[in-house]
C-alpha positions in Angstrom: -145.8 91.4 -15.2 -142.7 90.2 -12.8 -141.4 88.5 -16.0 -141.2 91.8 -17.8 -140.3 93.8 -14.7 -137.1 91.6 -14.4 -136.3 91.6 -18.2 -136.6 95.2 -18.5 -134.0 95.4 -15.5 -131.3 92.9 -16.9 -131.5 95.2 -20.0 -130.7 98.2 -18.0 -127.9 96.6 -16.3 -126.5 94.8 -19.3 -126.7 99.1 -20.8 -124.8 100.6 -17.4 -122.3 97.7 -17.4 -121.6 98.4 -21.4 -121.3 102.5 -20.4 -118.8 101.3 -17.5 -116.9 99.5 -19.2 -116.5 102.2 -22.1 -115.9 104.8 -19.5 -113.1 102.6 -18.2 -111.2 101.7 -21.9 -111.7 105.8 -22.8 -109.9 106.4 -19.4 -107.4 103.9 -19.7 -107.0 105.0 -23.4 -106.0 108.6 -22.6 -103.7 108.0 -19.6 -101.8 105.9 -22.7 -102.3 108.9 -24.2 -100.5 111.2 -21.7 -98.0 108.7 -20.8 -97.3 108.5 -25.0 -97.4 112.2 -25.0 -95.2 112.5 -21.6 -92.8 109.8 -23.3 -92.4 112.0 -26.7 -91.8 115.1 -24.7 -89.0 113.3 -22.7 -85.9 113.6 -24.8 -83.3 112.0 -23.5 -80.1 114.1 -23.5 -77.0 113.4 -25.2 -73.5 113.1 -23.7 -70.8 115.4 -25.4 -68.0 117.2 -25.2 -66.9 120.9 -25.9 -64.2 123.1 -26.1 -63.9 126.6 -25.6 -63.6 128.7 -28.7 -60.4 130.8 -28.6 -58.6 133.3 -31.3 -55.4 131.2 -32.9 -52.9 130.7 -35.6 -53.3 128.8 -38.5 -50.8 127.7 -41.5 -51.5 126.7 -44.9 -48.8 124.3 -45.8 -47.5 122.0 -48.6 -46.0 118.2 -47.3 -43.1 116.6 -48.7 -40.4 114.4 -48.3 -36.7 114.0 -49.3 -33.5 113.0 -47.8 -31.1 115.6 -46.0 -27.7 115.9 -47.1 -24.9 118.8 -45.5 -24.1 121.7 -47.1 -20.6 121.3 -46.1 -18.3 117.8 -46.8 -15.1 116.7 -48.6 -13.0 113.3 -48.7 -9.6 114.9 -48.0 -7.0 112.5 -50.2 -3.1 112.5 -49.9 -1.0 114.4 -52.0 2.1 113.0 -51.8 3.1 108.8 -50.9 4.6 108.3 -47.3 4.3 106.4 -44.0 0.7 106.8 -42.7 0.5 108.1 -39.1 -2.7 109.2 -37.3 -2.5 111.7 -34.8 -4.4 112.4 -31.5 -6.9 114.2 -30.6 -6.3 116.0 -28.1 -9.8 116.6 -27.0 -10.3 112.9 -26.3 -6.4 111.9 -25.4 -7.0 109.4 -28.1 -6.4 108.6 -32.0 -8.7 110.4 -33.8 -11.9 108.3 -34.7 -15.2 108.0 -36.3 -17.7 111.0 -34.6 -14.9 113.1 -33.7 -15.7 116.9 -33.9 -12.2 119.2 -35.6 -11.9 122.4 -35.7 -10.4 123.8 -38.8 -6.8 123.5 -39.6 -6.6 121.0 -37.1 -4.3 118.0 -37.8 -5.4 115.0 -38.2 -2.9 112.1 -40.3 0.7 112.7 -41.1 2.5 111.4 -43.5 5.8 111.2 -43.2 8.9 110.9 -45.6 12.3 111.9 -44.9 13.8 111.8 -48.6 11.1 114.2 -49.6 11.2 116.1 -46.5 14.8 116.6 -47.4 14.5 117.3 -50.7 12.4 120.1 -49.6 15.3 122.0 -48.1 13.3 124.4 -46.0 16.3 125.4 -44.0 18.4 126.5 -46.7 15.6 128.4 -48.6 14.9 130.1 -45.7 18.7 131.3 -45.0 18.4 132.1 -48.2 15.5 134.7 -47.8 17.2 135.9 -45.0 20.1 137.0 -47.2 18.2 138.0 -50.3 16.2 140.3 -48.0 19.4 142.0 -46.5 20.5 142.6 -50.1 17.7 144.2 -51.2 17.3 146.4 -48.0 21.5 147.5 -48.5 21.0 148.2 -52.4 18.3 150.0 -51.5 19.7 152.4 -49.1 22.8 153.1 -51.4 20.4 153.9 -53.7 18.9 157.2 -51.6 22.5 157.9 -51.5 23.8 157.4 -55.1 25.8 154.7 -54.5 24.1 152.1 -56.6 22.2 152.0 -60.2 18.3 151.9 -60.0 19.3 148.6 -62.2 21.5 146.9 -59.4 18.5 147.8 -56.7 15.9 146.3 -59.2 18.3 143.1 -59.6 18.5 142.7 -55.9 14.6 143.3 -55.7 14.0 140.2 -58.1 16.4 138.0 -56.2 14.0 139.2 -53.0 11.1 138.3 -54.4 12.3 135.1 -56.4 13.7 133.7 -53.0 10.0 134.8 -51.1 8.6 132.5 -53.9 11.2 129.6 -53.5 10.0 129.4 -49.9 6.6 130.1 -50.1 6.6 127.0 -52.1 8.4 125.0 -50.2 5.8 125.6 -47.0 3.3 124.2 -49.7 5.1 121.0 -49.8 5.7 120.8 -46.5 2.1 121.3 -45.7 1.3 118.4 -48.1 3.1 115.8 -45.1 0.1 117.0 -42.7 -3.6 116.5 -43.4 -5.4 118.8 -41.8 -9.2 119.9 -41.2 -10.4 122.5 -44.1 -13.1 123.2 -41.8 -14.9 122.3 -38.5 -16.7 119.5 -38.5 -17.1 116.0 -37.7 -15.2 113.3 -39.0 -18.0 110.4 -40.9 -15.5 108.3 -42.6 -12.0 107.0 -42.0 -10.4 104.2 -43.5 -8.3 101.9 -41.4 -4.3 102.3 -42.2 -1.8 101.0 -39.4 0.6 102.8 -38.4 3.4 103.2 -40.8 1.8 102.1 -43.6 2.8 102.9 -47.2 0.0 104.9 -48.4 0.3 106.0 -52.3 -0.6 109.7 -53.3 -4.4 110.0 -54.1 -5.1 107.4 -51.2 -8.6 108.3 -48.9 -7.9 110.0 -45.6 -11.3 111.0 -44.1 -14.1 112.6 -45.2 -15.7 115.3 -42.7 -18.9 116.9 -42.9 -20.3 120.0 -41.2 -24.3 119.2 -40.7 -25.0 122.1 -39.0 -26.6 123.2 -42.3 -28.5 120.9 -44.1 -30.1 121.2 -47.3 -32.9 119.1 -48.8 -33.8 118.9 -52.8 -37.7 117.7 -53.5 -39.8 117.9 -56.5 -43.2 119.3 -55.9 -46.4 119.3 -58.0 -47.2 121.4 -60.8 -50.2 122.7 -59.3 -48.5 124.4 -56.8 -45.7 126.4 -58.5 -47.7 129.2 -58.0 -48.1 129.3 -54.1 -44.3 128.2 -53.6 -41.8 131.0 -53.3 -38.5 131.8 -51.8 -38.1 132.6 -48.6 -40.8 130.5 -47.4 -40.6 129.3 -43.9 -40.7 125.1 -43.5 -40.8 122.9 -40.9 -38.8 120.4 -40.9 -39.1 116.8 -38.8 -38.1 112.7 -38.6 -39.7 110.3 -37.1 -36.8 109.6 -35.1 -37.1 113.2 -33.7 -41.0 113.2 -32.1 -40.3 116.4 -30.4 -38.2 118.4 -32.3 -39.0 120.7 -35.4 -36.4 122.4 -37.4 -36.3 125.5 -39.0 -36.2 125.5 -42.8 -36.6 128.0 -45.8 -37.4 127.4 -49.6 -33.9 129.0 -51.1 -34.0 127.6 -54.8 -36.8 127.1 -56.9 -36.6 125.4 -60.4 -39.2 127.1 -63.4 -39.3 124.2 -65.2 -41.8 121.1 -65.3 -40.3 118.1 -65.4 -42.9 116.3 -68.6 -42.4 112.7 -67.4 -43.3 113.5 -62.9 -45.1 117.1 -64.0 -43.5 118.3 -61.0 -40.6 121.4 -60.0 -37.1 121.0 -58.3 -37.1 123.1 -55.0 -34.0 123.1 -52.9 -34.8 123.5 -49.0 -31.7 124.7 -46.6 -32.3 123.6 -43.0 -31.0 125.0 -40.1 -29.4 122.1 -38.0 -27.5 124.3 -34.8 -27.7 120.9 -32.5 -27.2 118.3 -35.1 -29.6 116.9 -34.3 -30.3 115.8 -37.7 -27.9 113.5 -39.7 -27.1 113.4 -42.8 -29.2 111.3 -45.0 -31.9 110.9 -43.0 -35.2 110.9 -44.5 -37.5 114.1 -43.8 -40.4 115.3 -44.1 -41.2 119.1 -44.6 -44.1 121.5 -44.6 -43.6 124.5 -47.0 -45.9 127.8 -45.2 -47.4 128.8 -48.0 -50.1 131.5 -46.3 -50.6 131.8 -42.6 -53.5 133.8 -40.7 -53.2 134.8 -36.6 -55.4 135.5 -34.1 -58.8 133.8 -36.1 -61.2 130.7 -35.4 -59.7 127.6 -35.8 -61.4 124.0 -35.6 -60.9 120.7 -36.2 -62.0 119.1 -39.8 -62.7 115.8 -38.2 -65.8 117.7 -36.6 -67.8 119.2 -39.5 -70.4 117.7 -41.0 -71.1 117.9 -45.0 -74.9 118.7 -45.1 -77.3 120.2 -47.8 -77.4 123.9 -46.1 -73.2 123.8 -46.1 -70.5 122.4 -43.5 -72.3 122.4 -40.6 -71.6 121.9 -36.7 -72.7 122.0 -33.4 -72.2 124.4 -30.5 -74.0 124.1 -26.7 -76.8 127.2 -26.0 -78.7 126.5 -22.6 -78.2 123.0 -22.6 -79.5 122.5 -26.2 -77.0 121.9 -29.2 -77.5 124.4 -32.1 -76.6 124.0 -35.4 -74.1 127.0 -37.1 -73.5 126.6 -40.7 -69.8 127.9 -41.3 -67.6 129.2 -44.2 -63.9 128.3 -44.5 -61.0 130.6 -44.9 -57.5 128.3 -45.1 -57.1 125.0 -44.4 -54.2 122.2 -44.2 -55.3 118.4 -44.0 -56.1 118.7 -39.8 -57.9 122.3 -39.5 -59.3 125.2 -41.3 -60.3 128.3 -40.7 -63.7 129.7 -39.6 -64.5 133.3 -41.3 -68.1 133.5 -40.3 -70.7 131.2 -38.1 -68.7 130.8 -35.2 -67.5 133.2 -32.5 -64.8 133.6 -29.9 -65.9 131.6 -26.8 -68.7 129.4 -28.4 -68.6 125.7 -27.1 -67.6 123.8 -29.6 -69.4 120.3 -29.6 -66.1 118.0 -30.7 -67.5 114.4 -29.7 -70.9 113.3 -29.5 -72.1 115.5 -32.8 -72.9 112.5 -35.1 -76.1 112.1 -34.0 -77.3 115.6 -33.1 -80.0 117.2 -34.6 -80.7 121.0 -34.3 -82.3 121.8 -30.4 -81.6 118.4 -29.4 -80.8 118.3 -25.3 -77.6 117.8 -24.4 -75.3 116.8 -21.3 -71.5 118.5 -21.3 -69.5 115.7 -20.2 -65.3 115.6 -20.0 
């Protein structure tokens, strides 16, 4: 009997220990649970950074390049052959040289030669109007009174005029011994003669160039003949000017393809007030083709191509929220937004590659 008394109660303990310990593995299984659960509903947030959505500007534009050249320049030459003198400048107190700005008519070499200076005979021809003019005033007073022909007043009016001529052209000539500026500018080239030289007629003086206008000639695509039009604004910079733009405008435009480069000459004048452009300097331009104010504008570099459209991310309540967006213009750094986003949204600009829609996130600088 005490034999089956004690078997009897290691069964019922062998039962209550298997009960405790299943109580205990269900228990510890659903705190795993909760913690699992807990663990799932924990999303960690994710850093990013916003801007402010504001109402701006945008330009559609068209690149290209091409070298600047003046609108303005000439290689004066001599006309006659004479001794070589350079003059000074008398804004420096120096011989004229390379950089220097003239005004026009200003002199700049003179050649000198007495025999032709002679031959000239400004003096005389002068006199010489002096007395033709005296003629013709007498003849014609006596003519009011009778007292010559209308023959003998025309005769004196010819020698008048014919001696007018003979000095007129003798001021040419003379002019021809000075070289002067044929209008302001700045002086880019000037070969080396010493003083007194011999320098034959047709012999290179200087060349000057006013840059204060510039004008660049570019071929453009084919495609966009079409979106390209006089009068179109461009800006205009070098890499050797980081913080300056200048002001051009599309003032010729060529109607016909080229078959071989399927492009179109366009002529661009640029406005160059500070010269702070030279002459053949490389450029680079941006035609306005279409321009929009006071709309959304956003970085490209932030939208994501995804099956419901370009999509990206604005901040709501600590959570990022996905806007689908459609574009209005565009040039290769921004476009414009014409429906998804609004004025003052907060724009997600770093941090959106791995958002998802409602996913928590922390605004950080």
């Amino acid at each position: 009997m005490n034999k089956k008394l004690n078997k009897i109660y290691n069964l019922t303990n062998q039962i209550n220990m298997k009960k405790i310990i299943t109580i205990v593995i269900a228990i510890a299984m659903l705190a795993s649970c909760n913690n699992e659960e807990k663990e799932l509903n924990k999303e960690i947030s994710v850093p990013v950074s916003v801007i402010d959505l504001s109402l701006q500007s945008i330009e559609k534009y068209i690149e290209t390049t091409g070298t600047v050249f003046p609108v303005k320049e000439i290689i004066t030459k001599s006309e006659i052959t004479g001794n070589y003198q350079l003059l000074e400048n008398p804004a420096t107190g120096k011989k004229y040289a390379l950089g220097d700005y003239v005004k026009k008519g200003q002199e700049i070499i003179r050649i000198e030669d007495k025999e032709y200076e002679n031959n000239i005979k400004i003096n005389s021809l002068e006199l010489s109007l002096e007395i033709a003019k005296q003629v013709y005033d007498k003849q014609q007073s006596l003519y009011e009174k009778g007292g010559v022909t209308l023959s003998e007043l025309k005769n004196a009016e010819i020698e008048y005029i014919n001696s007018q001529y003979n000095y007129q052209d003798a001021l040419l000539r003379l002019e021809k011994m000075t070289i002067t500026a044929p209008f302001s500018g700045v002086i880019v080239d000037l070969p080396y003669y010493t003083a007194n030289t011999n320098v034959e007629a047709g012999s290179t003086m200087f060349k000057l160039m006013d840059y204060s206008q510039l004008y660049m000639a570019v071929n453009l695509a084919e495609k966009d003949l079409q979106e390209v039009n006089a009068g179109q604004n461009v800006h205009i910079t070098n890499y050797t000017l980081p913080d300056d733009t200048l002001a051009g405008v599309v003032s010729q435009i060529s109607p016909a393809i080229d078959p071989d480069t399927r492009s179109f000459k366009t002529v661009i004048d640029i406005n160059n007030p500070q010269l702070l452009m030279r002459p053949g300097m490389f450029a680079k331009g941006k035609i306005i083709v279409a321009s929009v104010d006071s709309t959304i504008v956003i970085p490209k570099d932030i939208i994501l191509s995804k099956q419901r459209g370009n999509t990206v991310f604005v901040v709501e309540k600590g959570l990022a929220q996905e806007r689908v967006v459609t574009f209005g213009l565009e040039n290769p750094d921004h476009v414009q937004i014409i429906s998804g986003l609004e004025k003052n949204d907060r724009l997600v600009v770093k941090g959106f590659e791995t958002l998802r829609n409602r996913s928590k996130v922390k605004v950080v600088k």
